[in-house]
C-alpha positions in Angstrom: -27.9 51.8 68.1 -24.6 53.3 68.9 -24.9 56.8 70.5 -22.7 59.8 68.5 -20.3 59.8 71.3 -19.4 56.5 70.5 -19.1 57.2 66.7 -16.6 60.0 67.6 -14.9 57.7 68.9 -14.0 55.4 66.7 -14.1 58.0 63.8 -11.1 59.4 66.0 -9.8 56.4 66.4 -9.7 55.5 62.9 -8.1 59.2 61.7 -5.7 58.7 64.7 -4.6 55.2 63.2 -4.3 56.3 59.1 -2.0 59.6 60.8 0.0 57.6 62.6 0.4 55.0 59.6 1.0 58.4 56.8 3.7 59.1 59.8 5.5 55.8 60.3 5.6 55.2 55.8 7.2 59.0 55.7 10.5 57.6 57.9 12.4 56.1 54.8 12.2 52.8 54.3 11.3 51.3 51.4 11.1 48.1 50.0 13.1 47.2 47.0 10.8 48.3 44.8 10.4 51.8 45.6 14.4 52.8 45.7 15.2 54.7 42.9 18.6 55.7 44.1 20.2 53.2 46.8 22.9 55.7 47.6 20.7 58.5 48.1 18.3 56.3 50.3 21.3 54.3 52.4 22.7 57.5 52.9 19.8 59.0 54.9 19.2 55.7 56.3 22.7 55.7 57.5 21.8 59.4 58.8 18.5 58.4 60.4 19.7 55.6 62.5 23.8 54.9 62.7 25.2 58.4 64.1 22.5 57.6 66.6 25.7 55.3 68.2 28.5 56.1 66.1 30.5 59.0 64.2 32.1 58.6 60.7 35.5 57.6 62.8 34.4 54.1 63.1 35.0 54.4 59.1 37.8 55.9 58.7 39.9 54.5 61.7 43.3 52.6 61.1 42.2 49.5 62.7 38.8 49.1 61.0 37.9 45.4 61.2 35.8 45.4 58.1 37.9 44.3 55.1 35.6 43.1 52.5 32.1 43.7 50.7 30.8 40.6 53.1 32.6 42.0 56.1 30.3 44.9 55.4 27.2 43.8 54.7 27.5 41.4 57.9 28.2 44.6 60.1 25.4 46.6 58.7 22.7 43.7 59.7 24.2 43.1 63.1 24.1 46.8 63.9 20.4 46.9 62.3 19.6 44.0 64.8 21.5 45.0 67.5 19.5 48.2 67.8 15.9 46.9 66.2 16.2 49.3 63.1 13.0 48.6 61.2 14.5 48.2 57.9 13.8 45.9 54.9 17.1 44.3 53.8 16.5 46.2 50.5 17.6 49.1 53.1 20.3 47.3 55.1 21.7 46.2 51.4 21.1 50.2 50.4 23.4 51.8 53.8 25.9 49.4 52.7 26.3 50.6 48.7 26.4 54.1 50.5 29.1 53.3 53.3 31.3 51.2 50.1 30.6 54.3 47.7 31.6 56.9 50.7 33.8 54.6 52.6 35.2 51.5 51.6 35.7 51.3 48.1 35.5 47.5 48.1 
């Protein structure tokens, strides 16, 4: 028989684990079934993770590289990889409809 100490414990333990989970589902990400409005969650996507590097200048510069819708989408996922963002593509596919809404205009 386990002593109470040791049930504190784990009953800790647990509570520790299901805050830490309410915590982590509370950052944004959703999969493509929960977005209601992919602007609304690319933009604070976008706002959560890409000004973490960049400013909206890489947007608006003359010599922007990306051309196209592809272009785009391409950039968003190596800049989600390149920084291990924890998104679903449903989000990745979300920032970009923001950045082309606010942006682009492809």
């Amino acid at each position: 028989m386990k002593s109470p100490a040791n049930n504190t414990i784990t009953i800790a333990t647990v509570l520790m684990a299901i805050s830490l989970n309410m915590s982590i589902s509370n950052i944004g990400f959703a999969s493509e079934d929960e977005i209601t409005d992919p602007i609304k969650h690319g933009e604070q996507a976008h706002q959560n993770h890409c000004y973490k590097c960049h400013s909206d200048d890489v947007y608006t510069r003359e010599n922007r590289f990306v051309k196209s819708i592809d272009a785009l989408s391409k950039q968003v996922v190596r800049c989600k990889e390149g920084s291990d963002i924890p998104w679903f593509d449903e989000d990745a596919d979300a920032v970009v409809q923001f950045l082309n809404k606010k942006y682009y205009r492809f």
